[in-house]
N, C-alpha and C positions, 0 to 999 in steps of 0.2 A: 388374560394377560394383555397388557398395552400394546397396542399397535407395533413395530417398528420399525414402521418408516421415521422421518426424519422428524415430522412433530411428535410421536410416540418419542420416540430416545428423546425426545429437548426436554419433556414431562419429564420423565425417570431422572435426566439428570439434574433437575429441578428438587426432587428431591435429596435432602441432606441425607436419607438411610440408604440411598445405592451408591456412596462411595465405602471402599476398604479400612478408612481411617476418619477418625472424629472431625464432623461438621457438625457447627452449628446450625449455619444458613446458607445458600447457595444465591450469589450475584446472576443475575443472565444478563448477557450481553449479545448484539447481534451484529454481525457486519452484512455487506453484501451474500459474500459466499460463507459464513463460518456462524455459527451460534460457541459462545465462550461461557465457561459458568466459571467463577472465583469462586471457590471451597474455603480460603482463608489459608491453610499454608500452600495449599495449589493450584493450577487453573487448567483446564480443560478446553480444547478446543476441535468440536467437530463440525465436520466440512458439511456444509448445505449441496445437495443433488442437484447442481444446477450447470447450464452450460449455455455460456453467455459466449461462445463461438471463438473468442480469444483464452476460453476457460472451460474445463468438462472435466466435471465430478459426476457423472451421473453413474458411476461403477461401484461397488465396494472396493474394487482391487484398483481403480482409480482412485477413490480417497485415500487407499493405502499407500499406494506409490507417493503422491501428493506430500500427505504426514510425513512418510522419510524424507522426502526431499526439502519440505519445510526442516526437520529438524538439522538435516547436516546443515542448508546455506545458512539460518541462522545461529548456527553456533560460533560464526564467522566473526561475528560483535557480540554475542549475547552467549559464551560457553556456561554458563553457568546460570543461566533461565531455561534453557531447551535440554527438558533430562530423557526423554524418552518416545517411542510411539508404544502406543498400548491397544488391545483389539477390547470391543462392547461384545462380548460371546452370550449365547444363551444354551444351558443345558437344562433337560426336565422342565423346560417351557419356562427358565426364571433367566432374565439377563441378569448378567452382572459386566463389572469391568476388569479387567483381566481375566479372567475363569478359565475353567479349563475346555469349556463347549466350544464349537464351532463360532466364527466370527461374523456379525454381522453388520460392524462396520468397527471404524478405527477411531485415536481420539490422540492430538500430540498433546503432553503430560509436561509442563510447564510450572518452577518455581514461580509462585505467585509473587508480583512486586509491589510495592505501598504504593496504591494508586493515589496517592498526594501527590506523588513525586512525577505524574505522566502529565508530559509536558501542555494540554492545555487547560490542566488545572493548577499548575503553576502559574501561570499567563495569567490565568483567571483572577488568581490571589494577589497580581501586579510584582511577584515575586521575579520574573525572568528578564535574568539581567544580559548585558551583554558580555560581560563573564562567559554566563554559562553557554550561550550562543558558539562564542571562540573554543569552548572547552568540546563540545561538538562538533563542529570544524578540526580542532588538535586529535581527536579520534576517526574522523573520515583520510582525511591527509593522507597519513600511512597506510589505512586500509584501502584505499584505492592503489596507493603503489605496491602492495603486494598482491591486488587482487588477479585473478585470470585477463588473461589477453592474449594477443596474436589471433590465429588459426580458431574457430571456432568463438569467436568473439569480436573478433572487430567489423565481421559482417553486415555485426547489426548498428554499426558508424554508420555506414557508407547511406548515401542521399537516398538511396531506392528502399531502401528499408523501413527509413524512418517517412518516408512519403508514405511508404505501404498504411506505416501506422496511423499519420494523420488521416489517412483519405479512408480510413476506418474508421475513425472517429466521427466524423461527418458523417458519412454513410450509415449505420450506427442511430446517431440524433435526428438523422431527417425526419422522425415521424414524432417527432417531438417539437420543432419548429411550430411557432406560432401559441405552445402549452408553456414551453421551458424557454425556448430562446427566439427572438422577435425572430423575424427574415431579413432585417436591413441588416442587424447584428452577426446573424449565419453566413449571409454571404460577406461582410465585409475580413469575417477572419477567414474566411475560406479563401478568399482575393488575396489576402496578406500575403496567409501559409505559403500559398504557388509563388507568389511575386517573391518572397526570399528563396525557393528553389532555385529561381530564374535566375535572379541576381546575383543572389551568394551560394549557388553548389558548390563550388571549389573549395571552401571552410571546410564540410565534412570529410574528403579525404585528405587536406593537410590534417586535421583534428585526428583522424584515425594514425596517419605516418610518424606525428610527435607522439602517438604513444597514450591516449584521452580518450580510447574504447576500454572498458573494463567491464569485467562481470563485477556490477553495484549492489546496491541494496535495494532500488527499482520502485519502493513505497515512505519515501524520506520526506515525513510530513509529523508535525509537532507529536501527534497523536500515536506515535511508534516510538518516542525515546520515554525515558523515564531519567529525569534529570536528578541521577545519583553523582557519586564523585568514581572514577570517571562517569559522562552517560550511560546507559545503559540504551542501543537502539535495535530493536527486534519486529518481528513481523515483515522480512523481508519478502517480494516477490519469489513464491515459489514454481507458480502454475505455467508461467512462459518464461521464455529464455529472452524472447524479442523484445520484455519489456524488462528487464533483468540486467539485459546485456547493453551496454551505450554510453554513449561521452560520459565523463563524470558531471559535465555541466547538465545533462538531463535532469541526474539526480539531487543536485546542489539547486538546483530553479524550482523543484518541487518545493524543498524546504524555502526559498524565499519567497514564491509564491504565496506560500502559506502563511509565513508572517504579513505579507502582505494584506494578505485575508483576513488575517485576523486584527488587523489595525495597528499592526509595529512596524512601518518601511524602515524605520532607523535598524531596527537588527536586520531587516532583511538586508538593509547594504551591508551589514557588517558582515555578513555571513562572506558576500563580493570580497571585501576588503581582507577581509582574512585569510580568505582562501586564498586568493590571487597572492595576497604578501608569504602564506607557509607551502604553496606547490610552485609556486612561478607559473605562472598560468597564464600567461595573457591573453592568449587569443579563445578565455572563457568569456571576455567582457563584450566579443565580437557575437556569439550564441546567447547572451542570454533570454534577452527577452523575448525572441523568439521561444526558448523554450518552454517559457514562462507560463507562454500563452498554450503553446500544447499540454504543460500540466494542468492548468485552471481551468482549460477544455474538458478532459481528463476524468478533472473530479466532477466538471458537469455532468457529465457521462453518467458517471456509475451514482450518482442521485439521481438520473433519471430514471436510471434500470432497480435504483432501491424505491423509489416511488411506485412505479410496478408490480411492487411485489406485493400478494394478494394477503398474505401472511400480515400484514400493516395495517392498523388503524385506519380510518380516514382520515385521520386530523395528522396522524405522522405521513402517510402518504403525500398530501399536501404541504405539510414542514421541509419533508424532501424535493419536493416540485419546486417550493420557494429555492433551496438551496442552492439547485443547480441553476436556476437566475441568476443568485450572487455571481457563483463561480463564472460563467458566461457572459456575464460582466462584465467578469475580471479578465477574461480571454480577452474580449475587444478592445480595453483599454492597451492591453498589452502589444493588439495587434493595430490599431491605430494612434 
C-alpha cells in the first residue's frame, strides 16, 4: 500500500480511480500549506503538515479543525463553492475518501469553478476591466459591514498587534536577507514601519472606534476571486485570527497591492476610489500605503518559505526566490 504521509495521499489523489464519482483527469495544484486537485466537477483540498509558527497543521485532528473552520468562514462570500469537509479513511489496508475506516487525514470538498474565470487569468487574457474591479468592491462593502466586530475582534486593530505582526515579518526574513531582499532595502522598510508607529499610532484606535476592525477575508488577492457575475471570492484566511481579524483597509491594500503587482495602478486606484466613494471611508486613504507595504512584505514572506520547500524543483525553488524580490520591492517602494 502507499505510504500515507502527506506525499503518499498527493499520489492517490493524483490518481483519477480513487475518487467516488467519474474523473477523467486530476489537475494538482500546490500552495504553501495545501496541495488542491480539480477532478472536473470538484476540487479537493488537503492541508500540507507543516508549521510555519503563525500556522500548525502538523495534527490530523489539526487539519480537521482547520477544514471546518475553512469551510464555515468561507461560506461567508462563497456559500455555494464550500459543500463539505470529508475524512481520507483507510480499512483492510485500502484508502479511500469518505469510507467507512478510520481517518487518516481530512480534505474540504469544493464545487469546482471555471478556472477561466480566476481572476489572474482574466488579467492575463487583458479581459479585467474596471467594471469588474467595482463589482468586487460592491461585494466586500456590505460584507465587511455585516462582518464580526467589537469584543473579540477589534484587538487585532489596535497599534500592538499589528506591530506584533510586522516585527514578525522581519524577524521571520532575517535569514533571507542578502538571498531575497538586499540589506539597504530590509532596513529601510523596517525604518519606515517604526517611523509610522511613532508618527501616526493614534489612526489605529480612531480606525478601531469608527468601527474599521472586522473579521475580513485576510487572503484578498486577485488569485482568490473568480470573476463570475456577482464575484465569486473564496480561500479565505482560516488558520489565524490575527491575520483574519483587522481594519478592512488591511484587506483592501492586499488587493491593490496586487494590482499593483501585476502592472494595473489604474484599477488599483480604482479599487481606492470606489471604496472610499460606496463605505465613506476616509480615513482609509490615511493607512493605505502603509499597508501596502506590509502586504507586499507579506507575500515576500511566504515565497520565501515556498522556496524552501524541499518538495520543489530547483528551478521552481529559484522562480520563488526571484518572486519574493519582486514583492520586496514592492514593499520599499511603498515604504519610501
Amino acid at each position: 500500500m502507499t505510504s500515507l504521509d502527506h506525499s503518499g495521499l498527493v499520489e492517490l489523489m493524483r490518481d483519477p480511480a480513487f475518487y467516488p464519482h467519474d474523473v477523467q483527469e486530476v489537475e494538482y495544484l500546490q500552495t504553501h500549506v495545501s496541495s488542491v486537485f480539480l477532478t472536473g466537477p470538484l476540487a479537493y483540498k488537503l492541508k500540507k503538515p507543516v508549521d510555519f509558527g503563525f500556522l500548525d497543521f502538523t495534527t490530523v485532528e489539526l487539519r480537521k479543525t482547520f477544514c471546518e473552520k475553512e469551510l464555515e468562514l468561507n461560506r461567508r462570500l462563497a456559500p455555494s463553492v464550500y459543500l463539505r469537509v470529508e475524512p481520507i479513511t483507510v480499512e483492510d489496508g485500502q484508502p479511500a475518501l469518505g469510507g467507512p475506516g478510520p481517518a487518516v487525514d481530512w480534505v474540504v470538498v469544493m464545487q469546482q469553478m471555471d478556472q477561466r474565470r480566476l481572476g489572474p487569468r482574466v488579467l492575463k487574457r487583458g479581459e479585467l476591466s474596471v467594471e469588474m474591479i467595482e463589482s468586487v468592491v460592491d461585494v466586500l462593502v456590505p460584507f465587511y459591514r455585516a462582518a464580526r466586530t467589537g469584543p473579540g475582534v477589534d484587538e487585532f486593530g489596535a497599534m500592538e498587534v499589528v506591530k506584533f505582526n510586522t516585527d514578525e515579518n522581519f524577524q521571520q526574513t532575517e535569514g533571507y536577507v542578502g538571498s531575497a531582499i538586499p540589506r539597504g532595502e530590509y532596513d529601510d522598510i523596517r525604518s519606515a514601519t517604526d517611523r509610522f508607529y511613532e508618527e501616526k499610532g493614534g489612526l489605529f484606535q480612531r480606525r478601531i472606534e469608527e468601527g474599521w476592525t472586522r473579521e475580513c477575508h485576510g487572503d484578498l488577492h486577485l488569485g482568490n476571486i473568480f470573476f463570475e457575475t456577482p464575484p465569486v471570492i473564496f480561500d479565505c484566511i482560516d488558520f489565524n485570527e490575527r491575520f483574519r481579524c483587522s481594519d478592512v483597509a488591511v484587506d483592501l491594500a492586499f488587493l491593490m497591492m496586487d494590482l499593483d503587482f501585476q502592472g494595473v495602478p489604474d484599477l488599483a486606484r480604482r479599487v481606492v476610489e470606489h471604496y472610499v466613494d460606496r463605505a465613506g471611508d476616509e480615513g482609509f486613504l490615511e493607512m493605505v500605503d502603509f499597508y501596502c507595504c506590509y502586504r507586499a512584505y507579506v507575500r515576500g514572506k511566504i515565497a520565501c518559505f515556498t522556496s524552501s520547500d524541499p518538495a520543489l524543483s530547483p528551478s521552481e525553488q529559484e522562480r520563488q526566490l526571484h518572486l519574493a524580490r519582486e514583492y520586496f520591492h514592492l514593499a520599499h517602494r511603498y515604504a519610501t
